[in-house]
N, C-alpha and C positions, 0 to 999 in steps of 0.2 A: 111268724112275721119276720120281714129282710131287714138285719141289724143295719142294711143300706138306704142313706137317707135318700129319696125321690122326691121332687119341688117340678111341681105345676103352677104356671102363673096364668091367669084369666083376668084380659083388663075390657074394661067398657069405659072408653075415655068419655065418652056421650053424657055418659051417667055420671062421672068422676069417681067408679068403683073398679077395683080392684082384690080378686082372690090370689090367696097363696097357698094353695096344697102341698102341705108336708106328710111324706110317709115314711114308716122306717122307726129309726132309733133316737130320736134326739137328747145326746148328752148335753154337756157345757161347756164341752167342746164343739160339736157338732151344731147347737144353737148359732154359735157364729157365722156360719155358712147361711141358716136362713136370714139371721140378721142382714150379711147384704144381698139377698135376691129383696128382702121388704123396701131397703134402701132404695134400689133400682125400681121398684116399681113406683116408689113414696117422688120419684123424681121425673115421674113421665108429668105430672101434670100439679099445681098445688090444690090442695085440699080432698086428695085422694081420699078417697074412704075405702082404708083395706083390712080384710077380714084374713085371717091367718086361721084356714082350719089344720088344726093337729087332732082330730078326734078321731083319725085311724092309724095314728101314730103312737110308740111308745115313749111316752114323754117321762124322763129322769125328774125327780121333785127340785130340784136346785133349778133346770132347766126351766120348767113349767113356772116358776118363781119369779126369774128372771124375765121372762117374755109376759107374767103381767105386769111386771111393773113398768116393761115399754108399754103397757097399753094405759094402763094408768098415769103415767107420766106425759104418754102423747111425743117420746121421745126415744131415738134407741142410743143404745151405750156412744160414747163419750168416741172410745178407741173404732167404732165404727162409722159413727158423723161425728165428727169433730165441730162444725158448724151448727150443731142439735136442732137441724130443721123440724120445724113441727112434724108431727107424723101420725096419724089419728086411725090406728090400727086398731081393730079388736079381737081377740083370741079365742077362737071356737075349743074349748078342752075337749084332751083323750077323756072316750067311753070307759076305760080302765086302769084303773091309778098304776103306775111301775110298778111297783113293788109284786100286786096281782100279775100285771103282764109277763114280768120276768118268770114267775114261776108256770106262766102257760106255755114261756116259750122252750124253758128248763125241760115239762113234759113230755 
């Protein structure tokens, strides 16, 4: 797997849905970068409904932590919207916890 993160965005403004494919490494550092492509897309229209798949992505556990509790909170971090615009994302999880990952990509 490319420790480089790759963000696909798929909107249907028709619909009010919106995907964000993440692939790659996601640290918590690297989490901030999706943080604002989600922004950007949470801003084409209100009441987006956007699904953030990371389920072929290798998602760090502090990472994956953090990006539920944007989903549970319906809000992303502070220092990324400052204005805490609603944000009604949900989080498709990696098929393979990090810890397994790292060691497949170790192999």
């Amino acid at each position: 797997m490319n420790s480089k993160l790759n963000i696909l965005v798929r909107v249907d403004l028709d619909h009010a849905r919106a995907q964000v494919v993440a692939k790659g490494h996601i640290t918590v550092h690297s989490v901030q970068a999706l943080y604002v492509v989600v922004k950007r897309a949470n801003s084409l229209k209100q009441g987006l409904d956007l699904e953030l798949d990371i389920t072929h992505a290798l998602v760090d556990d502090a990472a994956l932590e953090q990006l539920r509790d944007c989903s549970r909170t319906h809000h992303l971090p502070v220092k990324i919207d400052p204005q805490q615009m609603p944000c009604n994302v949900s989080v498709l999880a990696p098929r393979v916890p990090a810890a397994a990952g790292a060691a497949l990509i170790a192999a």
